[in-house]
ZAMARGU-4260 file (C-alpha; in steps of 0.2 Angstrom, whole numbers, plus 5000, padded with zeros to 4 digits):
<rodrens>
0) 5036/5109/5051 | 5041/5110/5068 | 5028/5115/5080 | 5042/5125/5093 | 5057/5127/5100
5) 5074/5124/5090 | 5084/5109/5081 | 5093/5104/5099 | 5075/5096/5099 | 5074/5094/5117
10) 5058/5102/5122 | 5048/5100/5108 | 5041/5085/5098 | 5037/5083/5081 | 5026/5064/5074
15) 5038/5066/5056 | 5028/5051/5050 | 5015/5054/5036 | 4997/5046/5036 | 4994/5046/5016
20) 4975/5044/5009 | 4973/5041/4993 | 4956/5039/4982 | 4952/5033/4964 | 4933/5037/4958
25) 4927/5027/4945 | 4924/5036/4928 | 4906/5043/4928 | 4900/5039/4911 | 4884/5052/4914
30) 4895/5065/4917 | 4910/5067/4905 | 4915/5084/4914 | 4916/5077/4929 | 4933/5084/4939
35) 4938/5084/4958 | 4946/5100/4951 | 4927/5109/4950 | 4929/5108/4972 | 4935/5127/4974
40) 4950/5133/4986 | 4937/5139/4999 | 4929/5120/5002 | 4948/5113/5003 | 4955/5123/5018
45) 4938/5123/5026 | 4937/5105/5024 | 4957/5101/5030 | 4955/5113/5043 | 4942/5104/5052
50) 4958/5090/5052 | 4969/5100/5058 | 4981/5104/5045 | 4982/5120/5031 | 4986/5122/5013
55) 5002/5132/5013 | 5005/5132/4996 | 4998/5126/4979 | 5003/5124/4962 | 4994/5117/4945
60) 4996/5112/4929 | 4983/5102/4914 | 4985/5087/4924 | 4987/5090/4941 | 4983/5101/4956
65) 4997/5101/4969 | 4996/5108/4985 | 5010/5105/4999 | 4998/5096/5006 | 4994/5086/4993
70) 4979/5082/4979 | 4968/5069/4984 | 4982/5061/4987 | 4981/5068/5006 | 4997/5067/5013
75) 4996/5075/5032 | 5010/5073/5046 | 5009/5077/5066 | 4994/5073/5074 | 4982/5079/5059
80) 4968/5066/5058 | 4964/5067/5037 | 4952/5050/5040 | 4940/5061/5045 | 4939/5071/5030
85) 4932/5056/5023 | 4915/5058/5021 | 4913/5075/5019 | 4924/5072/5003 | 4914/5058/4997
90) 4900/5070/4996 | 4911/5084/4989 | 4914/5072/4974 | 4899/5067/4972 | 4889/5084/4973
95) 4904/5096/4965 | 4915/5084/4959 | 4902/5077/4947 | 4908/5056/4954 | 4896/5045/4959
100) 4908/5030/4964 | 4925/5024/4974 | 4935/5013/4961 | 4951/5013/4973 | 4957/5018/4990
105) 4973/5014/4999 | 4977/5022/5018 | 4994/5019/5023 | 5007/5026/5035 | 5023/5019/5041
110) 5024/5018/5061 | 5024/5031/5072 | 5039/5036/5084 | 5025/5042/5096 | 5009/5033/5097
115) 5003/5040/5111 | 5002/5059/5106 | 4989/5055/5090 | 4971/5058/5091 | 4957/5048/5088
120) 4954/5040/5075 | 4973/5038/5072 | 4980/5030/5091 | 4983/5014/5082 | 4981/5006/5065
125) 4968/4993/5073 | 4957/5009/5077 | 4960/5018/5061 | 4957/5000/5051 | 4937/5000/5062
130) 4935/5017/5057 | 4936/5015/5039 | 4928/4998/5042 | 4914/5007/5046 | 4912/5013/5027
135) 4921/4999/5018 | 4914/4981/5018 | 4926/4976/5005 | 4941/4984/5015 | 4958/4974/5017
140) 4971/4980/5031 | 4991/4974/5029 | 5005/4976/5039 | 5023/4974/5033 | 5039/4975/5039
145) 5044/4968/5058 | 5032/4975/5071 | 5047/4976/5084 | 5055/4987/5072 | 5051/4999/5056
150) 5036/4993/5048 | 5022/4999/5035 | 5004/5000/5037 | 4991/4999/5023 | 4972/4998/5020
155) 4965/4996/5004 | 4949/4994/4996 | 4951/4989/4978 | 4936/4986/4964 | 4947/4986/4949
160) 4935/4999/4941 | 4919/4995/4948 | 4903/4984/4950 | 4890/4989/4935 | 4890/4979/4918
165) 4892/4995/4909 | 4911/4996/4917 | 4915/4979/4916 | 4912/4982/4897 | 4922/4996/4896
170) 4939/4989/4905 | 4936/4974/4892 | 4938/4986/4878 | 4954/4998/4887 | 4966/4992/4897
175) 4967/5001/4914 | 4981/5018/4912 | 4997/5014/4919 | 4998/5018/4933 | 5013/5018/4947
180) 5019/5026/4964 | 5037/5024/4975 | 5039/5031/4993 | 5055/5029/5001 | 5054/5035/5019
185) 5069/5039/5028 | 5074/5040/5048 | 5089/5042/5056 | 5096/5057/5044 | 5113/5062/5043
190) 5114/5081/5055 | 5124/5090/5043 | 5112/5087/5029 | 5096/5091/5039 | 5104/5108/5045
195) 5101/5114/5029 | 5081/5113/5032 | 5083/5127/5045 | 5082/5145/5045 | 5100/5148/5053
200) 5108/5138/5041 | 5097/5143/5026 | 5086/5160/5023 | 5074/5153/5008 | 5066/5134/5002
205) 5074/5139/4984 | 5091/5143/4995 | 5087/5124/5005 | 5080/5117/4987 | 5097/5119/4977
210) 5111/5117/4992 | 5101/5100/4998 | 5100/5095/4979 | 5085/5092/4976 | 5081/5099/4963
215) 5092/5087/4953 | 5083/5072/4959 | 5070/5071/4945 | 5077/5086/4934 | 5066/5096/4925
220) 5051/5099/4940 | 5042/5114/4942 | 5046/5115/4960 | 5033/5123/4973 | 5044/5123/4993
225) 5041/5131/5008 | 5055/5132/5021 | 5045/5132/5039 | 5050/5143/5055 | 5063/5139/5064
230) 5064/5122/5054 | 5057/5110/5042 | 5053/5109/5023 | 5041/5102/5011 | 5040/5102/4993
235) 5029/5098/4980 | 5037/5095/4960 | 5026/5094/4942 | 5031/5089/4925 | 5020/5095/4912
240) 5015/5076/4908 | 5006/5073/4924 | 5020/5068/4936 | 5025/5073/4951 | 5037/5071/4966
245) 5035/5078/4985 | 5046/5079/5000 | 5044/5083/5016 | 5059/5084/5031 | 5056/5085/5051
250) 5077/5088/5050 | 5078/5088/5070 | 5092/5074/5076 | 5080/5065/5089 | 5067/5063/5076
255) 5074/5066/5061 | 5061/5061/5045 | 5061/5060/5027 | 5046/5055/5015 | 5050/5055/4997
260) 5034/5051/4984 | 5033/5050/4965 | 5022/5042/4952 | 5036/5042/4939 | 5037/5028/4930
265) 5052/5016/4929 | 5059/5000/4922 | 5071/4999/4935 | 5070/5012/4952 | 5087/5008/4957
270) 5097/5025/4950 | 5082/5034/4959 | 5083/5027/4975 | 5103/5029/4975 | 5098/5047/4972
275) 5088/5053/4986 | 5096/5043/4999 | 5113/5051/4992 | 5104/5066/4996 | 5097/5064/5012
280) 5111/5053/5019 | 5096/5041/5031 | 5103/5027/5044 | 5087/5016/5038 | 5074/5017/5024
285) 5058/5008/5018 | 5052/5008/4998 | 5035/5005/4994 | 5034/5002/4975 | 5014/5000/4969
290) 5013/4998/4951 | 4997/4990/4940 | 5000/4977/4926 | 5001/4991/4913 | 5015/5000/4922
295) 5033/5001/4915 | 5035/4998/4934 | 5026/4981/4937 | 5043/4972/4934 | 5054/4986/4941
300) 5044/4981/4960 | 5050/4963/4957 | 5069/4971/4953 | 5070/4976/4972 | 5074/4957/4975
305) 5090/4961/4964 | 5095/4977/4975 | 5101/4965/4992 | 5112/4983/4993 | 5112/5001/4986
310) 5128/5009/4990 | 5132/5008/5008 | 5113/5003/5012 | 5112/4983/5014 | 5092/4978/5015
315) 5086/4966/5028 | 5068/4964/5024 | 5059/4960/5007 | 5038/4959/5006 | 5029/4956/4991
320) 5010/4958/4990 | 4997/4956/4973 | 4979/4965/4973 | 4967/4963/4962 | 4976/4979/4952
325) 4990/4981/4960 | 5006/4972/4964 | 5017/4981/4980 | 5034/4978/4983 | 5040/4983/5003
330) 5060/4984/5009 | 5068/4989/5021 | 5086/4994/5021 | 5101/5000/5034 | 5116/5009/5035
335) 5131/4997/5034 | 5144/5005/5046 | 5162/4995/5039 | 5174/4989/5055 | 5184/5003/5061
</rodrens>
């Protein structure tokens, strides 16, 4: 994951922060086969190449393709600019994919350490929000947290399953699957915990996987890592009923970065949370929970208001905001460092 040098950091950068795109298509009641899966290997890489990022590693199972890169779900770091990818995959899904409309779409990111070394479209969130502007009329853009601080960027565009009559009818007659997602994003790592995610200190990501713990997080995932040269480490991890989790490190000390992403379903996230950061050992952290009203989790987002503290980790910030769908839940926690 890092791009050169070693994890002294000093002569190299690395933009840590994720920008994740993620898009729901409507149900084609024309075509019952219709399956973003149909899109060969070939079409992803040439189509995430031209954004300046590669599929490293990919695994499947009956519900779910995982790539460390992500499904769509696309979830790039550094200065890859997946928003351009987004036409040409409307029109893969339509002509491979067999979908003929957008039911849901959410872009979010959390701030960049370095602005100033993206590439358009993604210089700022009020360039990437007229971007996508330009092909969303219905488009909402949201920022939470402080913006002299850590904060949390999100466009949306959400139809709650579409426009035509013959939709309408059908979300009358079945309740929308529950569905539900929790990021935590972690920064200023403890050293001796992100030396792991290095080839000096580790010679394999199964090596990295089971001395970091991770693999203990959610137990039972079929776990797909990748440890980079000289340093960094993503991972992507499938349970046979359709959930996943996914991790991905920048482990150098001046900009040390943690994203960790699942759509498992919770009544309460709390003993999750206390897990990873027990893992990852992070001075500060934001969780985003996203849950709809048939989710386990549409209470448990509402139960952060009951977590003022996690272990050591006091939270200073609380956001809540309701979409047509959707309910998100944003905090932010820190580090509490006890009088010497």
């Amino acid at each position: 994951m890092a791009e050169s040098g070693n994890i002294s950091g000093n002569s190299h950068f690395f933009e840590g922060v994720e920008k994740l795109l993620e898009i729901w298509f409507v149900p084609n009641p024309k075509n019952k086969n219709a399956d973003l899966r149909k899109i060969p290997r070939s079409v992803w890489d040439d189509l995430l190449q031209s954004v300046r990022c590669e599929i490293i590693s990919f695994t499947r199972n009956e519900f779910i393709d995982a790539y460390v890169l992500r499904r769509w779900i696309l979830k790039t770091c550094g200065t890859t600019t997946p928003l351009e990818c987004l036409q040409p995959l409307l029109d893969l899904a339509v002509k491979i994919g067999g979908y003929q409309e957008i039911e849901d779409l959410f872009y979010s990111r959390k701030n960049y350490k370095k602005p100033e070394l993206q590439c358009s479209p993604h210089r700022g969130f009020d360039e990437e929000v007229a971007y996508l502007d330009q092909y969303f009329d219905d488009g909402r853009a949201y920022s939470l947290g402080s913006l002299n601080g850590d904060c949390w960027y999100l466009y949306t565009v959400c139809r709650g399953g579409g426009r035509t009559n013959s939709n309408i009818i059908e979300s009358i007659q079945a309740p929308p699957d529950p569905d539900q997602t929790i990021e935590i994003l972690m920064t200023e790592l403890d050293s001796n915990t992100m030396s792991i995610f290095t080839k000096e200190e580790c010679n394999s990501a199964k090596e990295a996987t089971e001395r970091a713990g991770i693999h203990k997080i959610i137990p039972g995932m079929a776990i797909d890592d990748f440890l980079f040269d000289p340093c960094g480490y993503s991972m992507n991890g499938v349970l046979k009923n359709g959930c996943y989790m996914t991790i991905h490190i920048t482990p150098e000390p001046e900009f040390s970065y943690v994203s960790f992403e699942s759509n498992i379903s919770a009544g309460n996230y709390g003993d999750l949370i206390a897990r990873v950061i027990d893992t990852f050992q992070p001075g500060k952290f934001v969780v985003t929970i996203f849950a709809n009203k048939t989710s386990d989790a549409f209470a448990a987002s509402r139960e952060l208001e009951h977590l003022g503290s996690i272990k050591q980790w006091k939270r200073d910030e609380l956001q809540y905001c309701r979409f047509p769908t959707y309910d998100l839940t944003y905090a932010h926690y820190y580090k509490y460092k006890f009088p010497s």
